[in-house]
VEXROLUM-516991 format. One record per residue (C-alpha): residue in three letters; x negated, y, z negated. Coordinates in steps of 0.1 Angstrom, whole numbers, always signed. Layout:
! residues N
ATOM  type   east  north     up
ATOM   ALA      X      Y      Z
...
//
This chain:
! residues 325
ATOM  type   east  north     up
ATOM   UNK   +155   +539   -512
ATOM   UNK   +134   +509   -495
ATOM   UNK    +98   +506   -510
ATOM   UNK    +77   +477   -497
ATOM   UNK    +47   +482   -527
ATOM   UNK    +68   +477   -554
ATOM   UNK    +34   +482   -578
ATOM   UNK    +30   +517   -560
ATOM   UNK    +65   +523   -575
ATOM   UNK    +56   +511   -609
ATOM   UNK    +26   +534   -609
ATOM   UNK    +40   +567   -598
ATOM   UNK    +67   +561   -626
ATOM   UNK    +42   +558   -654
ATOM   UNK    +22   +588   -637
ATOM   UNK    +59   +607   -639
ATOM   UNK    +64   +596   -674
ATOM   UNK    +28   +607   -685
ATOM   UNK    +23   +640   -667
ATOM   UNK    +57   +655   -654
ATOM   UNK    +70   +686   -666
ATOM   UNK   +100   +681   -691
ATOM   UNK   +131   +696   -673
ATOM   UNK   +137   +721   -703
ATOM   UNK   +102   +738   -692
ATOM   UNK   +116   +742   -658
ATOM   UNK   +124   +778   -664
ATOM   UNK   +100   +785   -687
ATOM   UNK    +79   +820   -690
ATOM   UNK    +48   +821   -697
ATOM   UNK    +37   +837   -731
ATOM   UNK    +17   +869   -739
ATOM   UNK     -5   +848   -765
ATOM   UNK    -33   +829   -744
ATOM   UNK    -37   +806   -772
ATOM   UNK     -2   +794   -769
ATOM   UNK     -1   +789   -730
ATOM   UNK    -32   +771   -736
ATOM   UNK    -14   +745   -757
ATOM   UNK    +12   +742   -732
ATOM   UNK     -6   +734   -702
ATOM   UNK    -29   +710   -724
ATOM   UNK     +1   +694   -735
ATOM   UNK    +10   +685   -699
ATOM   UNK    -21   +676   -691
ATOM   UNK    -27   +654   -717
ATOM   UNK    -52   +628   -704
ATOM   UNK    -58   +643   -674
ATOM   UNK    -97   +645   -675
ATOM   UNK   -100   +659   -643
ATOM   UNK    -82   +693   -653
ATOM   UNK   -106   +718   -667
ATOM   UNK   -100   +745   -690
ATOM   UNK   -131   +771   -690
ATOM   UNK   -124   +796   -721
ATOM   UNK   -145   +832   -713
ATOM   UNK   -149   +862   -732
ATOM   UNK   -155   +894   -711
ATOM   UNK   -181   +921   -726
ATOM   UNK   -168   +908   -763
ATOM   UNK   -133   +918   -765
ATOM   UNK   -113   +903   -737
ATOM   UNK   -104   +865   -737
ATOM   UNK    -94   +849   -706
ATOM   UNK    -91   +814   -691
ATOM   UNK    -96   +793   -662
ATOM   UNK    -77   +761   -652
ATOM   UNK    -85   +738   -623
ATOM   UNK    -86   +704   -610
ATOM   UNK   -123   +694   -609
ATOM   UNK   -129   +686   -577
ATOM   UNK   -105   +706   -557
ATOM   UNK   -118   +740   -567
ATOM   UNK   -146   +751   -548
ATOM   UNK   -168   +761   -580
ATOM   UNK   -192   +777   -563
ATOM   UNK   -170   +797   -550
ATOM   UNK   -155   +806   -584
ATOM   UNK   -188   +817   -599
ATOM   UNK   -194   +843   -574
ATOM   UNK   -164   +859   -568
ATOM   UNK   -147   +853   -602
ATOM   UNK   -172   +848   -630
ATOM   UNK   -201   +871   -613
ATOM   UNK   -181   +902   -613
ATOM   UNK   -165   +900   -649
ATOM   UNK   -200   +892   -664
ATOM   UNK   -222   +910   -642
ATOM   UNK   -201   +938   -635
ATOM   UNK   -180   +943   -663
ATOM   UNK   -136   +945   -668
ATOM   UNK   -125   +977   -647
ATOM   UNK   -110  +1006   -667
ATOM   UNK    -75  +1003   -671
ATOM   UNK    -69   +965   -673
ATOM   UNK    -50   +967   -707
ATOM   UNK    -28  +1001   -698
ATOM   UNK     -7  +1007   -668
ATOM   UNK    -19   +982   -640
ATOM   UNK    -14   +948   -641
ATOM   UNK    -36   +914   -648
ATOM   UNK    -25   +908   -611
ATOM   UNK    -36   +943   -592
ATOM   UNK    -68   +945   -614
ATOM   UNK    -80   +907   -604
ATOM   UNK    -68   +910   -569
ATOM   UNK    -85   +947   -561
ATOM   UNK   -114   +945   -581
ATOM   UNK   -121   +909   -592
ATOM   UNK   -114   +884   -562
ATOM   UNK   -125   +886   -530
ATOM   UNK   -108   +860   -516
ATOM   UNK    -77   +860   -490
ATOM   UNK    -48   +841   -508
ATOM   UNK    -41   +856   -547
ATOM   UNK     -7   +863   -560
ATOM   UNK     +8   +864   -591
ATOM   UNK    +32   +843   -610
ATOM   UNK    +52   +848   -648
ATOM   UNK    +70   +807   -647
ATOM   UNK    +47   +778   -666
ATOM   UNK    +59   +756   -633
ATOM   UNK    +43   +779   -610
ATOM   UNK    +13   +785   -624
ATOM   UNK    +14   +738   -624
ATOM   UNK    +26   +737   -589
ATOM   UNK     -5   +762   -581
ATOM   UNK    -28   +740   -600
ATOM   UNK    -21   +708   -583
ATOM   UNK    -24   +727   -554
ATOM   UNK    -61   +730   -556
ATOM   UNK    -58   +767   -569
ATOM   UNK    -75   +785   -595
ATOM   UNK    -53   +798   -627
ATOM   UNK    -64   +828   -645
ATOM   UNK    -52   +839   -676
ATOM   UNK    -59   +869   -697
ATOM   UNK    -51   +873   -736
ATOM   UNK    -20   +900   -740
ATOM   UNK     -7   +893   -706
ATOM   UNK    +23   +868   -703
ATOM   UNK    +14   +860   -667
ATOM   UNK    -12   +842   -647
ATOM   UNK    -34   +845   -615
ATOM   UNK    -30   +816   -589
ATOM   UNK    -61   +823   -563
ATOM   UNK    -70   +797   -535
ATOM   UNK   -106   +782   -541
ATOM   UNK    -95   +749   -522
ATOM   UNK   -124   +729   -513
ATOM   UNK   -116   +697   -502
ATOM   UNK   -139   +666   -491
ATOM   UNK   -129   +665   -451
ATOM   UNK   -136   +644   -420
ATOM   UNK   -148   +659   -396
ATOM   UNK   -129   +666   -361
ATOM   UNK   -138   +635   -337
ATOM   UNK   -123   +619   -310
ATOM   UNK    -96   +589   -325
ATOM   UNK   -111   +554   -317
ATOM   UNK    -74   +539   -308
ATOM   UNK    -68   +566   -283
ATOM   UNK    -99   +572   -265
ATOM   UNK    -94   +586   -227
ATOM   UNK   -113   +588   -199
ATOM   UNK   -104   +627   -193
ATOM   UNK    -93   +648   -218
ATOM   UNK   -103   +665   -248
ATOM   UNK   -123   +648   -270
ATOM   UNK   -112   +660   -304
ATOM   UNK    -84   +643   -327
ATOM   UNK    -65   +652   -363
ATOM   UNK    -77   +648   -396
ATOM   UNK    -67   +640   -430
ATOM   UNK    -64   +679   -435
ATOM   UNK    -33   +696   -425
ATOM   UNK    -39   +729   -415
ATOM   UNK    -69   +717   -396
ATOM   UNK    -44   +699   -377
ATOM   UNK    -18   +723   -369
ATOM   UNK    -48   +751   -361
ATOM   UNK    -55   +722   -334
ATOM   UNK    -24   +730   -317
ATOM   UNK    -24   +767   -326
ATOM   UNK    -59   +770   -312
ATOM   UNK    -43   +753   -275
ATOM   UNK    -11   +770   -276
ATOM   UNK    -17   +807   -286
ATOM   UNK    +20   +818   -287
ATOM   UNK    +44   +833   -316
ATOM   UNK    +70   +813   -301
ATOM   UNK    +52   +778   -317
ATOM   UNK    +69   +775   -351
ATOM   UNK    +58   +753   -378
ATOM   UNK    +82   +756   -406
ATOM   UNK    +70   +744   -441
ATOM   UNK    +86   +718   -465
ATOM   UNK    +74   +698   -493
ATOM   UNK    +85   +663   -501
ATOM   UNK    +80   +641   -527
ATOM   UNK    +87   +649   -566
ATOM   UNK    +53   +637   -581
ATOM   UNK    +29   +640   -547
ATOM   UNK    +45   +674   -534
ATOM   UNK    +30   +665   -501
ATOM   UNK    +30   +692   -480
ATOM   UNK    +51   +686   -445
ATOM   UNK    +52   +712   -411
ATOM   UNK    +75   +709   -387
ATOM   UNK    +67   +724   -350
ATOM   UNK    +84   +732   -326
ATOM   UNK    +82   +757   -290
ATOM   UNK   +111   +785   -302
ATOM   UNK   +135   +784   -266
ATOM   UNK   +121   +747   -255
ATOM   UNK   +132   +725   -283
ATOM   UNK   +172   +721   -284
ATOM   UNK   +187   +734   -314
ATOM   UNK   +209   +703   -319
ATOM   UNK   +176   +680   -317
ATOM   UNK   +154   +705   -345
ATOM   UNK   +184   +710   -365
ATOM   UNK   +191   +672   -369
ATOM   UNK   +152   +666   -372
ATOM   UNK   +155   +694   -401
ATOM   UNK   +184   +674   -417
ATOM   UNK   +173   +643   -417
ATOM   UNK   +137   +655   -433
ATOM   UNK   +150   +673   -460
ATOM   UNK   +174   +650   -473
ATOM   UNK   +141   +628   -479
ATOM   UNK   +143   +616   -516
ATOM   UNK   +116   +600   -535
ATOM   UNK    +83   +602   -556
ATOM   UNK    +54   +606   -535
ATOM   UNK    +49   +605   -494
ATOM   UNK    +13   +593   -494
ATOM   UNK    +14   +587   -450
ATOM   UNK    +34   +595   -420
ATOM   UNK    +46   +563   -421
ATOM   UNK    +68   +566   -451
ATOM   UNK    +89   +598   -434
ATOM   UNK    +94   +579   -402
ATOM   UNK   +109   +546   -422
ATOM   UNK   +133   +574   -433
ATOM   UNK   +141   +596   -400
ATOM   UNK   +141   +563   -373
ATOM   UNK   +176   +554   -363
ATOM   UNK   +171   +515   -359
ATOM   UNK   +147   +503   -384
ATOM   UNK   +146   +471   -373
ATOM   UNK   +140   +475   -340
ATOM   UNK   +113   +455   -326
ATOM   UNK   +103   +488   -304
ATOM   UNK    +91   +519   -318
ATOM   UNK   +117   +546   -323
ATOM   UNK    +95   +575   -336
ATOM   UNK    +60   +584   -319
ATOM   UNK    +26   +588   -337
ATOM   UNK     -8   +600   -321
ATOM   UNK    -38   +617   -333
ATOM   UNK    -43   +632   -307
ATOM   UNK    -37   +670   -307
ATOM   UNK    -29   +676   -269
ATOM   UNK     -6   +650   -270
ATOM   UNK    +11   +671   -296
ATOM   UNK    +10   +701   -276
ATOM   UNK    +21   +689   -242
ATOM   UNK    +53   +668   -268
ATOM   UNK    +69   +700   -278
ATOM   UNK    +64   +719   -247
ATOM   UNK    +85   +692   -229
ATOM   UNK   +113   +702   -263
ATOM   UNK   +103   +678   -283
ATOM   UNK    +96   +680   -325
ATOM   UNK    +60   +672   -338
ATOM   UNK    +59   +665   -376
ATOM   UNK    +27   +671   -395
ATOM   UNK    +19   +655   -426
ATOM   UNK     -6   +663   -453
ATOM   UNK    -35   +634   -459
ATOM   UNK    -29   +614   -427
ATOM   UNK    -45   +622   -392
ATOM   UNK    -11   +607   -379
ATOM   UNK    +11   +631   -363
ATOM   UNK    +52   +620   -359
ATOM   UNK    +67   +631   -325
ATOM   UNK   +104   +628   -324
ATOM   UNK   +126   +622   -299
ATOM   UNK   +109   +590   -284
ATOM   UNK   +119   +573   -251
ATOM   UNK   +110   +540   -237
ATOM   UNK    +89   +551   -210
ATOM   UNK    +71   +573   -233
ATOM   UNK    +54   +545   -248
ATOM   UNK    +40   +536   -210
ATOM   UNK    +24   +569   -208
ATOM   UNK     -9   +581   -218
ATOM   UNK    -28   +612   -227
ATOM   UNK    -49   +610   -191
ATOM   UNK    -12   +608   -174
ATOM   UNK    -15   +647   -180
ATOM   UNK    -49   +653   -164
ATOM   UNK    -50   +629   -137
ATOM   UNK    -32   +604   -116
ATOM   UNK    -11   +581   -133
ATOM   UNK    -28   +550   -110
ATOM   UNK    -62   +563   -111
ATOM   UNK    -63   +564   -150
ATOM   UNK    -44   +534   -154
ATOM   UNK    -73   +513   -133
ATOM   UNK   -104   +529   -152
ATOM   UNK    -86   +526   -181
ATOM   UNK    -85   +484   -174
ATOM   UNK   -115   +483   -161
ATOM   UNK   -130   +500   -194
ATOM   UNK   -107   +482   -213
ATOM   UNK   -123   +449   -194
ATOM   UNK   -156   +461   -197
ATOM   UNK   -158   +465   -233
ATOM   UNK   -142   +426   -241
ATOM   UNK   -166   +408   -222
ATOM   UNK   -194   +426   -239
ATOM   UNK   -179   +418   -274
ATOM   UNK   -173   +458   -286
//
């Protein structure tokens, strides 16, 4: 494994060594005591200050509690749709006979889109670093994971190092699924396939890869697949650190693997048959394979004549030294 911060490295592994989840609590089931799970996940979270654990007690005889990163959850959010009703509103009947903690919440309690329910003490973490909400109730040896992600975003803007003269004018963000509903949103077909992966023991940095379904060769995807799971190492904080792994000459003074942030770039990539791979927290999108004369193109190239472009683009280009920008 090549690292070029080695005080990155160093870092992570006191981060691992702090907050990482023993391997004999791999497999481990939650308990029907809420005091008791409480002491676990405190345990793991020892020092963490940004993790919040909100203890409530429903109309006096049911104890529950909440457990979120503090500035991931959308708390506002959270108090309307989760605290409101259970205050306001009252427990529905039933909650501690047949049905479950996880139909009552999700029928009566949340009204959100994404709730499900899990029984293992490393799902309900994985869910928490996640930027979900956990909810427990007292008697019940499983938890609630419901998505309250709110995240600080850019907005969507046109990227200064690949400005064209024709063309759309928006580009990727740090967000991911803003940037693959920037492709959905331009190609509107069930054939465009973005399969999931995570990579990346202590940053679980979430990874897409897309693809057209009939364009892309199977022997290109499944080697793009290969060489993208077999991805080893802490934490993938930018594109940059997949493509050290995937390029075939890595010291090549050309480029071997091809990065935009521009989204019809993207689209107009994997409709020739190539493999776009998205990466959470970067607005730098890896296109794979990459030619020579694909470096020579650019996004006007798809809009206009190649000779055209290529002069205003100069001329711009010119413009914009001599006046100092």
């Amino acid at each position: 494994m090549r690292w070029r911060k080695p005080r990155l490295l160093k870092a992570i592994k006191e981060l691992e060594n702090t907050i990482a989840l023993p391997p004999e609590m791999d497999n481990e089931v939650l308990s029907n005591d809420l005091s008791m799970n409480e002491r676990v996940l405190k345990g793991i979270f020892q020092n963490c200050s940004d993790v919040t654990f909100r203890p409530i007690v429903v109309e006096g005889q049911m104890e529950m509690l909440l457990v979120y990163v503090d500035g991931l959850v959308d708390t506002k959010v959270m108090d309307q749709v989760v605290l409101k009703p259970m205050f306001y509103e009252g427990m529905p009947n039933g909650v501690n006979k047949v049905r479950s903690l996880g139909q009552i919440v999700q029928e009566q309690l949340i009204a959100i889109a994404q709730v499900k329910t899990v029984c293992k003490v490393n799902e309900v973490l994985e869910g928490i670093l996640k930027a979900n909400l956990a909810v427990f109730v007292d008697g019940k040896s499983q938890a609630l994971i419901a998505d309250l992600t709110r995240f600080e975003k850019r907005s969507v803007e046109e990227p200064a190092a690949e400005v064209s003269v024709r063309g759309p004018r928006d580009g990727f963000t740090e967000t991911l699924r803003v940037n693959t509903a920037l492709v959905r949103r331009r190609i509107r077909s069930s054939r465009l396939k973005m399969e999931p992966l995570t990579i990346g023991d202590l940053s679980q940095t979430d990874v897409v890869i897309a693809y057209v379904e009939g364009i892309a060769p199977d022997s290109v995807l499944n080697e793009v697949r290969q060489r993208v799971r077999r991805i080893q190492m802490d934490a993938v904080l930018e594109s940059g650190f997949i493509e050290e792994f995937i390029e075939d000459q890595t010291f090549s003074p050309f480029p071997t693997v091809q990065n935009t942030e521009r989204p019809d770039v993207v689209c107009a990539s994997v409709l020739e048959g190539k493999v776009a791979i998205f990466v959470d927290n970067t607005p730098f999108v890896l296109i794979v394979p990459f030619s020579f004369w694909t470096a020579l193109q650019a996004a006007e190239d798809y809009y206009e004549r190649s000779m055209y472009t290529t002069l205003v683009r100069f001329l711009t280009q010119l413009s914009q030294t001599k006046t100092g920008r």
